[in-house]
Structure formats: structure tokens, C-alpha cells
C-alpha positions in Angstrom: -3.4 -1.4 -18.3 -5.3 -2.3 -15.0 -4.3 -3.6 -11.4 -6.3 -6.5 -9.5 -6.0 -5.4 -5.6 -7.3 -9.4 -3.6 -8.7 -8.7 -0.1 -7.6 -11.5 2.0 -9.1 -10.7 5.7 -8.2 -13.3 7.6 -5.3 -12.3 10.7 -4.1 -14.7 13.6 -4.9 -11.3 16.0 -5.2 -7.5 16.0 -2.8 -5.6 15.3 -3.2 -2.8 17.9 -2.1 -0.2 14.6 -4.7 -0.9 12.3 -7.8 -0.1 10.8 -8.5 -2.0 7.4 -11.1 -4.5 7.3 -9.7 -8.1 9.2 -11.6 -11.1 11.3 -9.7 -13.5 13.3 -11.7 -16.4 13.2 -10.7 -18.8 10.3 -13.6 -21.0 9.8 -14.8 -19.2 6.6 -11.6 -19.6 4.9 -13.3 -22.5 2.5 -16.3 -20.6 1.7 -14.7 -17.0 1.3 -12.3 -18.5 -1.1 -15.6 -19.6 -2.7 -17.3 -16.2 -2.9 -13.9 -14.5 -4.0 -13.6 -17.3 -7.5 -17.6 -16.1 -7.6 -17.3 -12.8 -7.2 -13.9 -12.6 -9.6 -16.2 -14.7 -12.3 -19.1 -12.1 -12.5 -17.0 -9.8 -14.2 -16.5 -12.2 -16.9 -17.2 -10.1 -20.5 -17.5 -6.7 -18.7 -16.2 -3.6 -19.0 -13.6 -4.7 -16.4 -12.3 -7.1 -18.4 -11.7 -5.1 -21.4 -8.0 -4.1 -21.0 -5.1 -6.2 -19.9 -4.5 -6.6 -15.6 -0.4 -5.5 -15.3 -0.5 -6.3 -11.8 -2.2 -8.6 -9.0 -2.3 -7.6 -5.4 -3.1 -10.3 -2.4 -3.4 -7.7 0.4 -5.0 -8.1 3.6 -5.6 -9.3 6.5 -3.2 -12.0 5.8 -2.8 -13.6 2.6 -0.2 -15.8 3.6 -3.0 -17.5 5.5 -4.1 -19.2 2.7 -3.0 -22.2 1.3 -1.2 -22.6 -2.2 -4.4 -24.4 -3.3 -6.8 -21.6 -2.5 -4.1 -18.9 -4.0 -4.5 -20.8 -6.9 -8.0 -21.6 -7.3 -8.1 -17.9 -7.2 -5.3 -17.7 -9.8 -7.2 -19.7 -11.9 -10.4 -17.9 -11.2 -8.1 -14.4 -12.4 -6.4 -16.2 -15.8 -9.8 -17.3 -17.2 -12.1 -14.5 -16.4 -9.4 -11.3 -16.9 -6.6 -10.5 -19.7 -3.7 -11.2 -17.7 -0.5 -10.0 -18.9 0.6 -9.5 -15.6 4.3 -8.1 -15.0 3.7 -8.4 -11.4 2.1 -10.4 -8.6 2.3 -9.4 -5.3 1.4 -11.6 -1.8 1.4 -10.0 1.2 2.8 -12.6 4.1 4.0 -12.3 7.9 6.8 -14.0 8.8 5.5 -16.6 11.6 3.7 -18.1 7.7 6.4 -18.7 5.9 8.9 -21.4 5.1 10.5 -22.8 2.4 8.5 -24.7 1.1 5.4 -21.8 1.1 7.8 -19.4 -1.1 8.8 -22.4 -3.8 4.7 -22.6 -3.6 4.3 -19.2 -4.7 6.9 -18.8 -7.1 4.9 -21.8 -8.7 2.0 -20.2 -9.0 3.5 -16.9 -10.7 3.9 -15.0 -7.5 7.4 -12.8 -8.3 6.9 -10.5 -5.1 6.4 -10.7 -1.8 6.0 -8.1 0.9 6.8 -9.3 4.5 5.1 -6.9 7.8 8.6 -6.7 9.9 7.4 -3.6 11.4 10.3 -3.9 13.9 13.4 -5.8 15.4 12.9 -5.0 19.2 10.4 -7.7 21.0 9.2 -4.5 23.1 7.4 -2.7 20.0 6.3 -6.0 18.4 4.5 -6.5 21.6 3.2 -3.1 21.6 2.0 -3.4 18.1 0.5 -6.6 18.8 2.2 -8.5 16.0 2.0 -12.5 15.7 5.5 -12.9 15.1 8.7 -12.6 17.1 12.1 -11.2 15.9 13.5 -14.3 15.1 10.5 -15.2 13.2 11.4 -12.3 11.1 14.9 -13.0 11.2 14.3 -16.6 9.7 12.4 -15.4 7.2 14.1 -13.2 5.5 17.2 -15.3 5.4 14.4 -17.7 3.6 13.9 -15.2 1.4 17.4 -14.1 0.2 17.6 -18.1 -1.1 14.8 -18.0 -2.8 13.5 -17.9 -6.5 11.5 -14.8 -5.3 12.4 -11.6 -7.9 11.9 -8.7 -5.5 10.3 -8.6 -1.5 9.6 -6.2 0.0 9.6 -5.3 3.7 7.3 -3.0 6.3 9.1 -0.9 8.9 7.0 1.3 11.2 8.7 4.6 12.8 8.0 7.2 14.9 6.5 4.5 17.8 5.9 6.5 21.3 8.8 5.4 23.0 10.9 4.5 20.2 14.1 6.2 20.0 16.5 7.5 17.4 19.5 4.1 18.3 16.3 1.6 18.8 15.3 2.5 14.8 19.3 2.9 13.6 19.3 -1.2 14.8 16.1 -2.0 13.1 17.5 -0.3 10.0 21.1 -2.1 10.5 19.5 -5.6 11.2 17.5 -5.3 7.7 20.2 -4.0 6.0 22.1 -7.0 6.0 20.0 -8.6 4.0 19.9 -6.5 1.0 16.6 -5.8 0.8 15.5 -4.1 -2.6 12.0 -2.3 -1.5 11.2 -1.1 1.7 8.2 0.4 2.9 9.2 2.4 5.8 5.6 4.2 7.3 5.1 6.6 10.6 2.6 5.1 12.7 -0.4 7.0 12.4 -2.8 6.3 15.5 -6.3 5.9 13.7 -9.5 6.4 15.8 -10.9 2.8 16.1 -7.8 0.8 16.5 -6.5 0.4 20.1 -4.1 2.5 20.0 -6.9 5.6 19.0 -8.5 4.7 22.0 -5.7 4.2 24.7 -4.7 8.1 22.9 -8.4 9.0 23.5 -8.3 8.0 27.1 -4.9 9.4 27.5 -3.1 6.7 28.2 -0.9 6.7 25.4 0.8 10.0 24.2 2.0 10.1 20.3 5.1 10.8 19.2 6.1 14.8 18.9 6.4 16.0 15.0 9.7 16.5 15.5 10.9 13.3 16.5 8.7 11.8 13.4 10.8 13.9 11.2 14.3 12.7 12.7 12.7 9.3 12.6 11.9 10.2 8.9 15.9 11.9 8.1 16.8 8.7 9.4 15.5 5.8 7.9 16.2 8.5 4.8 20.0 8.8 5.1 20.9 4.3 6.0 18.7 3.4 2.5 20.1 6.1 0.9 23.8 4.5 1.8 22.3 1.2 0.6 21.4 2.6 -3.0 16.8 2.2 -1.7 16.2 5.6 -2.9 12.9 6.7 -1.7 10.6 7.3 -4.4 7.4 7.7 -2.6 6.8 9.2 1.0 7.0 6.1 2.6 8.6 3.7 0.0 12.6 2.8 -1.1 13.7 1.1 -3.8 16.7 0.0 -5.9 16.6 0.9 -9.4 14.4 -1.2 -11.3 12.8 -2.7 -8.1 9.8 -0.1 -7.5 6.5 -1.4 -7.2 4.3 -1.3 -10.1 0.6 -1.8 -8.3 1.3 1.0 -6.0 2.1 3.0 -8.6 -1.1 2.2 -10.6 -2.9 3.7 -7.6 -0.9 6.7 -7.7 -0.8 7.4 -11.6 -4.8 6.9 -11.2 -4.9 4.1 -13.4 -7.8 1.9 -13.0 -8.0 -1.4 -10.6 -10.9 -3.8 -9.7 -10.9 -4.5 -5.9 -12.2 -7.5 -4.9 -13.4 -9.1 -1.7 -15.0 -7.5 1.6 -13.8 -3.9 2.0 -11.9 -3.9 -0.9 -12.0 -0.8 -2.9 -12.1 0.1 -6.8 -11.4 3.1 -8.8 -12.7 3.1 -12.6 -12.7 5.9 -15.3 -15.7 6.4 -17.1 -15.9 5.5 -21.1 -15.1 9.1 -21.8 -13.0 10.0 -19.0 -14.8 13.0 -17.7 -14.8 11.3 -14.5 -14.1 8.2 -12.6 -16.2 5.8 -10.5 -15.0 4.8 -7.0 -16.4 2.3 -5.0 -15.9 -0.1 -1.3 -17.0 -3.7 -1.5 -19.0 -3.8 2.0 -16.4 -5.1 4.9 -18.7 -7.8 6.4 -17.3 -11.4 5.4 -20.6 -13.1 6.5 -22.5 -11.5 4.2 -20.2 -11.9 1.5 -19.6 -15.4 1.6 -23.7 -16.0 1.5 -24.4 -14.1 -0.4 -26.1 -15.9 -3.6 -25.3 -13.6 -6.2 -22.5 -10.6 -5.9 -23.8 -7.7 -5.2 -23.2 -4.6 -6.4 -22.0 -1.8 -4.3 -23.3 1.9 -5.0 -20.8 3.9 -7.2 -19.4 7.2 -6.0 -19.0 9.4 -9.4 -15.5 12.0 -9.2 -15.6 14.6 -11.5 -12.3 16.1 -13.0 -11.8 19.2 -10.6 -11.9 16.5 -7.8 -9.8 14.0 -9.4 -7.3 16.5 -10.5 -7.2 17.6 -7.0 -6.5 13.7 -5.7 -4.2 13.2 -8.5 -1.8 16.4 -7.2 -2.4 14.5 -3.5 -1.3 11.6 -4.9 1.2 12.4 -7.1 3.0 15.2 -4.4 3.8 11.9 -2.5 5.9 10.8 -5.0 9.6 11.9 -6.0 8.3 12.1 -9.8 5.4 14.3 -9.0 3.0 15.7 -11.6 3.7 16.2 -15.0 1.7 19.8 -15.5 0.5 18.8 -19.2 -1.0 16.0 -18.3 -3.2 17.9 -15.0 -3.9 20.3 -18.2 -4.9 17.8 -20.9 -6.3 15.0 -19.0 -8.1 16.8 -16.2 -8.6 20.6 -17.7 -6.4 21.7 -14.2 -4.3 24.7 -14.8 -2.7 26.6 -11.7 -4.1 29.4 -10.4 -1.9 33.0 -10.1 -1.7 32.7 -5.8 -1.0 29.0 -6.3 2.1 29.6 -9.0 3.2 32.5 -6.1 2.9 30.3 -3.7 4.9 27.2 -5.0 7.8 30.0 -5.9 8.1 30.8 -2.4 8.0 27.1 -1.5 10.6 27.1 -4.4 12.7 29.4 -2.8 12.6 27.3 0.6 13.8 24.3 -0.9 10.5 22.2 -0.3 9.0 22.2 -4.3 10.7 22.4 -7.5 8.7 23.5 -10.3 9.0 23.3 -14.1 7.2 21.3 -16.5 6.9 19.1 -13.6 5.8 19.5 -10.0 7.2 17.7 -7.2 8.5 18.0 -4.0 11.8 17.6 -2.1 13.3 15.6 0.5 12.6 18.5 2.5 9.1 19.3 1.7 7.9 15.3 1.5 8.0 15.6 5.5 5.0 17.9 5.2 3.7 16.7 1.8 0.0 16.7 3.4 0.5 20.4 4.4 1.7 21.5 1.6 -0.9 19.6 -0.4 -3.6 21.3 1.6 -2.1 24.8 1.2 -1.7 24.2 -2.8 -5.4 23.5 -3.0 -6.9 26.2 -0.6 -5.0 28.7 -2.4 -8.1 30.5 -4.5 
């Protein structure tokens, strides 16, 4: 089974967080929905189309941008070219988009998840993240939700804000929590280089957030989701049982998905699975929507030593972790004698549990990336 990840890249403004691919002028909308049924169309009787599509992914930018008639012009374009047997359809929306009307829309077309960017409560950190919305606009919204036909949504909390203390997240986390939610993606800002924020850090005008803090930030939005049955089942992602979600978890199982639209990014195993292609659609919407004839980007070509290595990075984010048979039969990985001595003593420390699985703990998830790092430089 495969996942279809739709790059909508169309924002009301800049989010002063983030560094995927986004414009803010809207006057292409018409003719990149164009390009998009195009470019979805070309991969009519190929290779790509060969196995059934589990899930659909409209991420962005802003996919909430579009109308219900271009979402499903583009569903359309999906059911006739692809073998959809899709048990999940995701649309990413911001809450100054939506009403009711907008959710009966996408429940019409199929969608049965939605995943809202709160990001925060407090007018003071919106500001400082730049968001379109207001609080109330968030507020409304997900009282919208809870009525309607919508299976599962999903909401975005950001943590570990400069400024942000412990009692300012503890009422983001108690205004959420009375609605329920069933997924939550909780992430700790990371201040990338070309957003504003890198460059207010790089003129040191802005100081991040100590590790420590991150890490109470991190026990905290832990321990309220806990007492709200979200278990966290990724680094930065809570669910109630049953409620996980299944396109993020394609990426994480490396399972192959088509990415389509400007910037978006695939990830295909070869016909013998000695190695996997992995490839960037280029991030420059003008080009894209003139251009005549898709074009294909260059293919990068992973061999198994580095997949296996991704796949621990991937799979060490998660609560399941890595299933050592399969890093043995699908990707010829065995662990080495200083690696197996040094997940013992991580053993011993309550960060890794080892057995016919690996994974990590609560406790070592806070430094999955170091841990990660140590695991593969041990030689």
C-alpha cells in the first residue's frame, strides 16, 4: 500500500516558524490546480500506479485555501488515475478557513480527517509566530469541529517558544483539552536558518529556548494527554487508541508515497528492493504551472546500509520502534558488538529497551536524535 502526500502552497502570510515551500500571492490558484490534475494524470499506467494509495495527504501551505471544487477536481483527478482504496484522507486547514459549511464540504468529498495549525492559545505567541488567525478563531473552530461528521482532527501545538513559560503552555493544554481532541501533534519549535526567526537568532535578537526548559515543556504536554488517554506514540504525536495517523506512519515504516506539487517530495523502492529512489518536485510554482509537460525531477538512489540507517532514525522516533528481523531481512542490518554494548548501557539508564524489538522510552525520546547519532557512529 502507498500514500499520496498533495502540496498545496498557497498561505494568507509567513509564518515567522517555517521553512517548507509557500507563496502568498493567490492569483495562480486556477492554474496550479490545473498543473496539479496534469501532473497527478501523467502517472496514469506507471509504476506508481501499480499498488493501491491507503492514504491522501493535502498538506501545505494551506489547503484549506482551496475551494471544495478544486479539492475535488483533484479528487477526481486521484480516483481515475491511482487505485484508491484509501482508509484515510487527510486536509490540512487553519482555523480563520473554516466554517460549517467548509467541513460538510469535505466530508462530501471523502475527507474523514482534518488537522487544524492551533499552534497556541495566547494572542502574544500567535503574534510572534505570525499566524493568520486569532484565538477565538481557533476557539470557533474547534467547537465546529466537535459537531461535525468529521472521524478524527487533529490539532498542532508548538512548545518550547522563547518566552513561553511552563503556566502559559499548562492553559494552552487545558483550553484544548476541553474539546476532546483525539490526535494531537505537539512539536518544539525548531528555529530553521531561512525563516525569520533563524535570522532575528542570527542577529541576536532573539535567544532560543534553553534544553532544559524544552524538556519540561516536553514532560508537560507528556503528563495532561497522558491524563486524557492521547498517548504519545511518536516524538511529537498523541493519540487515542485507534486514532493514530496512518500517512505519517507510511513515512515512518518507509512505505512508498508519490508527492505531488512544487516542493513536494517522494520516496519509492526499487523493483527489487535493494534500494529506494527519493526525489523533491522543484519549489517554484511559476514554473510548475507553465510548464507544458511535467517534468521529471533527478532521482536520488539510497542503498540499504543508508536506508537501514534512516529507517532506525525514523523508527527510534516512534514508541513501537524497530522490529530487529525486519532491519535483518529487509535491509541486511545486524548490530554491531559496541552498538549492542552501548544500547545495554542505555538499557540500564532507562532511555532504550531492547529485545526483539528496539525502541526508546519516555525518557530517552527527549534525546531521540542523540541517541540516534550515537547508535550509528558506534563502529
Amino acid at each position: 500500500m502507498s500514500g499520496l502526500y498533495l502540496h498545496i502552497p498557497f498561505c494568507k502570510q509567513a509564518c515567522s516558524y517555517c521553512d517548507f515551500y509557500f507563496v502568498t500571492q493567490q492569483q495562480h490558484k486556477a492554474d496550479f490546480v490545473k498543473a496539479l490534475v496534469q501532473e497527478i494524470e501523467s502517472k496514469k499506467d506507471t509504476v506508481y500506479t501499480q499498488e493501491p494509495v491507503q492514504t491522501i495527504y493535502f498538506g501545505g501551505g494551506t489547503p484549506s485555501l482551496l475551494t471544495k471544487q478544486e479539492l475535488g477536481d483533484i479528487l477526481d483527478a486521484i480516483y481515475k488515475t491511482f487505485q484508491v482504496q484509501a482508509d484515510e484522507i487527510t486536509v490540512e486547514l487553519n482555523p480563520d478557513d473554516v466554517s460549517a459549511q467548509y467541513l460538510a464540504d469535505l466530508k462530501s468529498l471523502g475527507v474523514n480527517r482534518v488537522s487544524m495549525g492551533v499552534q497556541s492559545f495566547d494572542e502574544n505567541l500567535l503574534r510572534f509566530m505570525n499566524r493568520a488567525h486569532s484565538a477565538d478563531e481557533a476557539l470557533k473552530c474547534l467547537e465546529l469541529l466537535k459537531l461535525s461528521d468529521i472521524n478524527v482532527f487533529t490539532v498542532d501545538l508548538i512548545y518550547g517558544n522563547p518566552g513561553q513559560t511552563l503556566s502559559m503552555l499548562e492553559k494552552d493544554l487545558e483550553t484544548l483539552l476541553t474539546f476532546d481532541p483525539p490526535h494531537v501533534s505537539a512539536y518544539s519549535l525548531t528555529i530553521e536558518p531561512r525563516t525569520r526567526l533563524g535570522k532575528q537568532v542570527e542577529l541576536g535578537r532573539l535567544i532560543p529556548t534553553e534544553d532544559d526548559e524544552v524538556a519540561a515543556h516536553f514532560d508537560l504536554v507528556e503528563h495532561h494527554l497522558l491524563a486524557h488517554d492521547i498517548k504519545r506514540y511518536e516524538v511529537s504525536n498523541f493519540a487515542k487508541s485507534g486514532k493514530e495517523a496512518l500517512h505519517n506512519a507510511n513515512y515512518w515504516a518507509h512505505k512508498n508515497y508519490l508527492g505531488l506539487g512544487p516542493g513536494a517530495h517522494s520516496f519509492w523502492w526499487n523493483e527489487e528492493r535493494t534500494g529506494a529512489y527519493r526525489w523533491e518536485n522543484k519549489p517554484d510554482i511559476t514554473a510548475y504551472t507553465k510548464s507544458i509537460a511535467i517534468q521529471v525531477p533527478e532521482k536520488e538512489l539510497l542503498d540499504l546500509p543508508a536506508l537501514a540507517e534512516e529507517r532506525i532514525m525514523l523508527a527510534l522516533r516512534t514508541m513501537k520502534g524497530i522490529d530487529l528481523n525486519v532491519l535483518k531481512n529487509e535491509y541486511n542490518f545486524r548490530l554491531n558488538t559496541k552498538q549492542k554494548e552501548y544500547l545495554f548501557e542505555k538499557q540500564q539508564q532507562g532511555k532504550v529497551q531492547v529485545g526483539d524489538a528496539l525502541s526508546l522510552t519516555s525518557k530517552g525520546l527527549k534525546i531521540a536524535d542523540a541517541i540516534v547519532l550515537d547508535i550509528l557512529t558506534q563502529s
